[in-house]
N, C-alpha and C positions, 0 to 999 in steps of 0.2 A: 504493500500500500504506500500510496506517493503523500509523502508527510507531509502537513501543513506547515508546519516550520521552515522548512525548505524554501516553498515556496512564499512565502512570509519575508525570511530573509533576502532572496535571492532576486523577487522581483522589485521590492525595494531599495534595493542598493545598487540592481545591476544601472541604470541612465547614462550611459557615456555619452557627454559633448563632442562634435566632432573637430578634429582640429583644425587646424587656418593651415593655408596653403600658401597664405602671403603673409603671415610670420608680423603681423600687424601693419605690412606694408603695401599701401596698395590695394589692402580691404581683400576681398573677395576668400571672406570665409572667418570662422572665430580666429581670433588671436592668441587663443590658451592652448598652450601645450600637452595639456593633460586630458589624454583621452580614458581612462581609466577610474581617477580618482574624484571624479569632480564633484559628483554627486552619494559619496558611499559613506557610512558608518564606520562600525569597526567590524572583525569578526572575534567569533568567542574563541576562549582559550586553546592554546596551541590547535587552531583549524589555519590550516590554508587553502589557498584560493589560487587558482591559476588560471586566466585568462588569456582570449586574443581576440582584437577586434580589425574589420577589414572595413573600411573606411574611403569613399567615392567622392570628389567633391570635381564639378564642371560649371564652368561660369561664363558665359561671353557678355553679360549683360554690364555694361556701365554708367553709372550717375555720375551728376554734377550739383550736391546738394543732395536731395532726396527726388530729383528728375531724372529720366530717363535723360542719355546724351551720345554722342556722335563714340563709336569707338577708336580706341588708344590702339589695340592690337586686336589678334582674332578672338585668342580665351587662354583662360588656367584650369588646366585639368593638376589632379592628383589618384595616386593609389597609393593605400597609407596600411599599413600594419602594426599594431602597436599590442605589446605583449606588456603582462604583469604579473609578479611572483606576490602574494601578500601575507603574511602571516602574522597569526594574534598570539603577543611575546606573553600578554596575560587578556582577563577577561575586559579590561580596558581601556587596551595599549595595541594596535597593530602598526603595522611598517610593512611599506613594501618599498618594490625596486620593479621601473615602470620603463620602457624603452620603445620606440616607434622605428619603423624600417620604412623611408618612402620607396615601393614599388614602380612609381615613377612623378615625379612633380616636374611639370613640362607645361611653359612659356611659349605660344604660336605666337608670331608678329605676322604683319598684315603680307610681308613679302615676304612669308612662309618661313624667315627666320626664327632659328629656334634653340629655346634653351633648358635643357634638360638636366636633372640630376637624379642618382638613386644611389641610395643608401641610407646608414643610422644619419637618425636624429641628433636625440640626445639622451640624454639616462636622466631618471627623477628620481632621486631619494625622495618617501614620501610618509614620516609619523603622522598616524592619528593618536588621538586621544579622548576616550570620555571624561568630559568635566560633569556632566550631570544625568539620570539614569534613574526613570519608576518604571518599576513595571506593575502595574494590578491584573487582575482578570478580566478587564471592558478595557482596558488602556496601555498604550507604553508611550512613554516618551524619553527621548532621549537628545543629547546635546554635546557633539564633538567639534572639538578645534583641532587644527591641524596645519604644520608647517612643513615644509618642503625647499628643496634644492634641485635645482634645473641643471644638468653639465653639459654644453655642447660636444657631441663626439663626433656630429657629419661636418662636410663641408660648406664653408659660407664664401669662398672667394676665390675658386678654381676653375669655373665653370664659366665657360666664352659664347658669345653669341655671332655665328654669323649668316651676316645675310649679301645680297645682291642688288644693289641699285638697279633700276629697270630700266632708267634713261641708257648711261653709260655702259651698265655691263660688271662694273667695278665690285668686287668682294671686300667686304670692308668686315671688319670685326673689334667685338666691343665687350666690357665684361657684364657676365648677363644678372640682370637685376635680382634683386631678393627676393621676388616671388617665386623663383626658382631653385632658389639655395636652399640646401639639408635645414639648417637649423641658421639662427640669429647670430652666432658665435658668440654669445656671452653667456656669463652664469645669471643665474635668475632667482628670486627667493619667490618661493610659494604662501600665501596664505591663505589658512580655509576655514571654515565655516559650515556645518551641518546640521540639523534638526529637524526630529523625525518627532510625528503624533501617528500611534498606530491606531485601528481598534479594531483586536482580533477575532472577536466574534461575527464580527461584519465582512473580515477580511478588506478592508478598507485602508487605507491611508493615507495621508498628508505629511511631508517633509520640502523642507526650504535648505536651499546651498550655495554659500558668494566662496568665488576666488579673487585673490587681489594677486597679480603677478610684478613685483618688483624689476623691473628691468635693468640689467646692467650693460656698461660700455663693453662690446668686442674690438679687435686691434683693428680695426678699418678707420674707426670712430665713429663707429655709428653708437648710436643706444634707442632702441625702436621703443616705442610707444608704450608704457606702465596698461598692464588690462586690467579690467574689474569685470563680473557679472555676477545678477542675483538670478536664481531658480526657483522656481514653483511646480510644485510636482502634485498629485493628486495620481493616486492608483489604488484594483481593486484586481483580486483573483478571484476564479471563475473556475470551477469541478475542480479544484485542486492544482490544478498544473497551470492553466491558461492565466497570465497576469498582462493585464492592460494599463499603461502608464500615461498622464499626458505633462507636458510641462510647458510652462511660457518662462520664456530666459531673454531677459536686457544685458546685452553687454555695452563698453564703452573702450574705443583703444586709443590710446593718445598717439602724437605724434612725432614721427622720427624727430631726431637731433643730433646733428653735427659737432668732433670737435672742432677746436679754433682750428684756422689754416686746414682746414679738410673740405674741398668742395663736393660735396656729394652726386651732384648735378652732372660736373667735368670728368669726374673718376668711373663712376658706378651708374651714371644718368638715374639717378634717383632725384625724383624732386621732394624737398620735405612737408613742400606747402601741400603736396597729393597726398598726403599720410593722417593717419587719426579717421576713426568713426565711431559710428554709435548704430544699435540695430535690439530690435526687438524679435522673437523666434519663439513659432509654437511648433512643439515636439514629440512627436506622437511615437510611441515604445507597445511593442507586443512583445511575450516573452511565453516558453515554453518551458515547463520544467519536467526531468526523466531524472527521478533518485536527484541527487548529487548535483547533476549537471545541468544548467537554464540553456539554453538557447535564443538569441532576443535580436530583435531588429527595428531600427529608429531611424526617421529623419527629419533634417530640418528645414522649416518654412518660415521664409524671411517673410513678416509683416509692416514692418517697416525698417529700414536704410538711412542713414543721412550721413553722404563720408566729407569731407574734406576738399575743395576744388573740384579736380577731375579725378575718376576711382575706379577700377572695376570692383561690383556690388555681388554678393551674395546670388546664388543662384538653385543648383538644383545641388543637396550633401545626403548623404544618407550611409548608415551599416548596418553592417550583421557581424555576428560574432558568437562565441563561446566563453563560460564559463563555469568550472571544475570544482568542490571545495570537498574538505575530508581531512580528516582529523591525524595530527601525525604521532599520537600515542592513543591509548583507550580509556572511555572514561573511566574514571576514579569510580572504583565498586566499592561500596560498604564491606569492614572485615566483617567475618563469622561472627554470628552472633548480633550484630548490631541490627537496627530495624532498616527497611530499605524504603524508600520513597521516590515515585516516580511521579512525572509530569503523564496526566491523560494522553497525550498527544504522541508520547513516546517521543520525546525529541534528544536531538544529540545530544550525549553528556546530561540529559536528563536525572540522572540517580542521584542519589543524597544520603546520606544518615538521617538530618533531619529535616523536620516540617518545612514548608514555607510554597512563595509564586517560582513558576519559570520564571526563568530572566529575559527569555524570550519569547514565548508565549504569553507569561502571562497568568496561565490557570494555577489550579492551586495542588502541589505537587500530592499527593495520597500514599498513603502507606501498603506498599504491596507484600503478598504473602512471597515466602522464599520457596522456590521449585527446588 
């Protein structure tokens, strides 16, 4: 029988945001790096979690403001993969170690000039922590903070563009802009933010989640745009397995910045006055669960845009993916002789010595005879 816990846990944590293709520059897609963490809790003691998500994002659409406007180039496509290992060090403390592979992130220009890259991103150290944690039998809520550390490991300034003048004939080449490059080349500091209202008997929920991304300077001088978004989630599971999620997410990405004596324009044809937006996203998550493992698929729908000058904007993003979780010792059994208590629901790690609620459920643990 497919535990409600499971699915309890599983469809409320799994929401992954999907990543930005333009790395805050340039707009056309989120600016956070974390496809994994953005939206999760913790897990309970020593369980791990092992995920991967495949991640599509295609945009030729470009604003001027929150208008439609004339196009820059042709479009940004992306194929993105991004793996997470997570484990809970105790019942209130998880850490994981989060890393993305672009499959391909590739820049069309109008005369077919083209800028491609594939490889790692970057690696996220990523602690949670519960600061606050009820659980009753009609309720749970709970409240996590969490920091993090961004390290770039792909490339941000190897990658050439060339293309062909049409008049003359002439092959010219130039280095190809950030919406193409692996990652931003800087370290980044993560801040997070969680909180979840369960209620289990309804199989219902409500949970809210902001990221703040501290941005730091790479050796080019660039320092791309500080991100923020808040999240709104509303989910409900259905015969046990089926969980349906929705969520409305504001983000906001500030704007590149140059050091002194580094013209960004002349070097990397970046302009900075094109940089920074703002965008509203509602986000729709189904999710299946088998024992252990959810299966779930989301994406996102820009409601409104406002970038910067001229931008390419948000377009069509969306994944699918997997995730795995299971416990890397066995729950703590009562010795011989002591009374044993179980959770109705049989949920993992459910047994006890004595009385009290799940932690996760919720219900109210009973005293079982010994077979």
């Amino acid at each position: 029988m497919i535990k409600r816990i499971i699915l309890f846990s599983s469809v409320a944590l799994l929401n992954f945001p999907v990543a930005g293709i333009a790395q805050g520059c340039c707009s056309g897609g989120s600016g956070s790096p974390i496809a994994g963490g953005g939206s999760q809790g913790v897990l309970l003691d020593r369980q791990m979690e092992v995920s991967s998500t495949y991640q599509y994002n295609y945009t030729n659409k470009f604003f001027a403001g929150n208008k439609d406007t004339i196009p820059l180039f042709n479009h940004l496509v992306s194929d993105y993969l991004y793996t997470k290992i997570a484990y809970g060090v105790t019942k209130d403390l998880t850490v994981s170690l989060e890393s993305g592979f672009f499959l391909k992130k590739q820049q069309i220009g109008k005369n077919l000039d083209t800028a491609q890259s594939v490889g790692f991103s970057d690696l996220i150290f990523f602690p949670k922590y519960v600061v606050y944690s009820n659980t009753q039998e009609k309720r749970r809520v709970e409240f996590v903070l969490g920091a993090g550390w961004k390290i770039p490991i792909g490339s941000y300034n190897d990658s050439m563009v060339t293309f062909r003048d049409t008049v003359n004939g002439i092959v010219y080449y130039t280095a190809a802009p950030p919406s193409s490059q692996l990652t931003t080349g800087s370290h980044d500091f993560i801040f997070y933010s969680f909180f979840f209202r369960g209620f289990p008997k309804s199989n219902f929920r409500l949970f809210a989640n902001s990221v703040y991304i501290k941005k730091g300077w790479n050796p080019l001088g660039e320092k791309f745009g500080d991100y923020a978004s808040l999240g709104l989630f509303a989910g409900k599971t259905f015969f046990d397995k089926l969980g349906v999620t929705l969520q409305v997410k504001g983000e906001y990405i500030g704007k590149l910045k140059s050091a002194k004596n580094v013209d960004l324009l002349a070097f990397y044809n970046v302009d900075t006055a094109s940089t920074g937006s703002r965008a509203i996203f509602i986000t729709p998550q189904i999710s299946y669960s088998i024992k252990a493992l959810t299966i779930f698929a989301l994406s996102d729908f820009p409601i409104y845009q406002y970038v910067n000058k001229e931008q390419i904007a948000s377009q069509y993003q969306f994944a699918i993916g997997l995730a795995y979780r299971f416990f890397t010792t066995k729950s703590i059994i009562p010795k011989d002789g002591a009374a044993v208590f179980a959770c109705e629901m049989d949920c993992p790690g459910g047994q006890s010595s004595k009385p009290g609620t799940c932690r996760m459920c919720g219900m109210q643990m009973n005293k079982k005879e010994k077979k």
